[in-house]
C-alpha positions in Angstrom: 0.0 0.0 0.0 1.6 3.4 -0.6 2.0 6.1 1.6 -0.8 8.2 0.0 -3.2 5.6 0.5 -2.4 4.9 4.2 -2.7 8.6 4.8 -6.0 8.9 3.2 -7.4 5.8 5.3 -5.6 7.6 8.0 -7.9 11.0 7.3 -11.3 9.0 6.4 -11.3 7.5 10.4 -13.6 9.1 12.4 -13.0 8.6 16.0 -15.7 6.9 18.0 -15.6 9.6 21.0 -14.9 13.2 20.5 -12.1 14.1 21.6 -11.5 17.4 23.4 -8.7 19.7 24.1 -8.5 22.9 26.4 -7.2 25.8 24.6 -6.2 28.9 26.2 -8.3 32.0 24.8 -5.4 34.3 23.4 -7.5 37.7 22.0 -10.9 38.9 21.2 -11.9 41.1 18.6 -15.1 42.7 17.8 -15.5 44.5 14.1 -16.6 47.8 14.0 -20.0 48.1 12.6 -21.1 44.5 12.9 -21.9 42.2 15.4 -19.3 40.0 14.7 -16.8 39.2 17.2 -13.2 36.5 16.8 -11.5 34.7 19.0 -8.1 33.6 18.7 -6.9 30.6 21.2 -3.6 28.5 21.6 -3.6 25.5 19.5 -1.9 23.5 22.2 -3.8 21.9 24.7 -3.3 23.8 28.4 -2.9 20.3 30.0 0.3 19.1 28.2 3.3 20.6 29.1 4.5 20.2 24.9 5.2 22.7 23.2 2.0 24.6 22.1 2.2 25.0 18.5 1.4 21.6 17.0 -1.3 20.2 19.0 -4.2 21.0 17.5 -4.4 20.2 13.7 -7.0 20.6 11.1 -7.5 21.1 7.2 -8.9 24.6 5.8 -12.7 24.4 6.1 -13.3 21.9 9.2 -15.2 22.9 12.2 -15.1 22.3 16.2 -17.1 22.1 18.9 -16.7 24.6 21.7 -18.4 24.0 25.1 -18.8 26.5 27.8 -20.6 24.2 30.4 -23.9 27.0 29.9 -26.2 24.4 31.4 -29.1 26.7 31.8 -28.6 27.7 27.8 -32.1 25.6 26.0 -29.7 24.8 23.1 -27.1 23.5 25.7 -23.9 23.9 26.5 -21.6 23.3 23.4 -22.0 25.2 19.7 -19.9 24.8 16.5 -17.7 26.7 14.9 -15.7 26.7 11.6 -12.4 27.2 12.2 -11.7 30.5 10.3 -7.8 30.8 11.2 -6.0 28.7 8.4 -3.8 25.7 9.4 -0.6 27.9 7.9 -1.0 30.6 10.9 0.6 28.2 13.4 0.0 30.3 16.1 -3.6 30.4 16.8 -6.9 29.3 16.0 -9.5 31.3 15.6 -13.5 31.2 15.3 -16.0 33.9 14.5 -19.2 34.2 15.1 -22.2 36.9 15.6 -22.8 37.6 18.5 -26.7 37.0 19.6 -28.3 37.3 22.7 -28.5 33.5 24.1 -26.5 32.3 27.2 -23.7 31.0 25.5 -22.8 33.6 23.5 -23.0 36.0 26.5 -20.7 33.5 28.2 -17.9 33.7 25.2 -18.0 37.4 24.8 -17.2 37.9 29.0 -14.2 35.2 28.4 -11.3 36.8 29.7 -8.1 36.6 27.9 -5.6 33.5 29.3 -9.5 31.2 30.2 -9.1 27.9 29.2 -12.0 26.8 27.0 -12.6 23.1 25.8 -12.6 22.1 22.1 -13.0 19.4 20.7 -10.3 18.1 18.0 -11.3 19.2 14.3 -14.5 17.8 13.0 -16.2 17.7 9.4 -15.2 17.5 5.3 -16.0 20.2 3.9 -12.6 21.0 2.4 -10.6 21.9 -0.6 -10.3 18.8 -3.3 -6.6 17.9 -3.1 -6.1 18.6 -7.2 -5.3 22.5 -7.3 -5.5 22.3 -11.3 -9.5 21.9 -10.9 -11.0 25.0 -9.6 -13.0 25.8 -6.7 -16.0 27.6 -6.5 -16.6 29.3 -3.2 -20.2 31.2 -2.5 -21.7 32.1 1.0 -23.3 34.7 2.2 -22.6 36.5 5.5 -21.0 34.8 8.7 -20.7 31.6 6.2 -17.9 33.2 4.5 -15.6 31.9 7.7 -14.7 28.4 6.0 -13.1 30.3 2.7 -10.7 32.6 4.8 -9.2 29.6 5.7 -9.4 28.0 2.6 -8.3 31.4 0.9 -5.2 31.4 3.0 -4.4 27.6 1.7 -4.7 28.4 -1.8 -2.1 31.1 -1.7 0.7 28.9 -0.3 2.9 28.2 -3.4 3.1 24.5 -1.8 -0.6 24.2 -2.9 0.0 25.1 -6.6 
């Protein structure tokens, strides 16, 4: 079997049990005019002393769940997020959302810088096809457009061409 095949049997298994990593909240940002706000955290998890880089990996378009434990919150205590940072900006991840008047997105805009939220590792497919001489057509409409940043950031990398 080649390499190339055992790494895409290696990306096509889904884990049984979802796993989850605490990430330290680095910076919040809200945009001017909108009621959009980011947040950038660590991609290493808070409870391994490694170095905090490489921990957390994901492809350009996949998603993760974040949970703030808001068990009074009628849609419960964890939401999803696409992971608008792009795998090349090793130091962070990032998710953005609108910000809406519900429990848990109180709770994540009064996160104070250096908290320690848990996320669980990358989930989902919906990612660039792996043959750049095809092209991709990417259409969304508002807070949907966080999946292309990241995939926008991959397609500029010369390594991708």
């Amino acid at each position: 079997m080649s390499d190339k095949q055992q790494d895409e049997i290696k990306d096509s298994i889904t884990p049984t049990r979802v796993q989850k990593m605490q990430l330290k909240l680095l910076e919040k940002k809200s945009h001017k005019g909108t009621d959009i706000q980011s947040f950038k955290f660590s991609r290493g998890n808070v409870a391994d002393d490694k170095s905090q880089s490489q921990n957390f990996r994901y492809k350009a378009g996949q998603y993760a769940m974040v949970d703030l434990e808001t068990k009074d919150d009628p849609e419960g205590p964890m939401r999803s997020f696409t992971l608008a940072s792009s795998p090349t900006e090793e130091n962070f991840i990032m998710i953005s959302t609108r910000i809406r008047d519900t429990l848990f997105k109180k709770k994540l805009t009064n996160l104070d810088v250096g908290a320690s939220v848990d996320i669980t590792a990358p989930l989902g497919n919906f990612t660039l096809h792996e043959d750049s001489s095809k092209p991709a057509v990417l259409l969304s409409g508002g807070i949907g457009v966080t999946p292309f940043r990241s995939m926008i950031n991959i397609l500029q990398m010369p390594s991708y061409h």
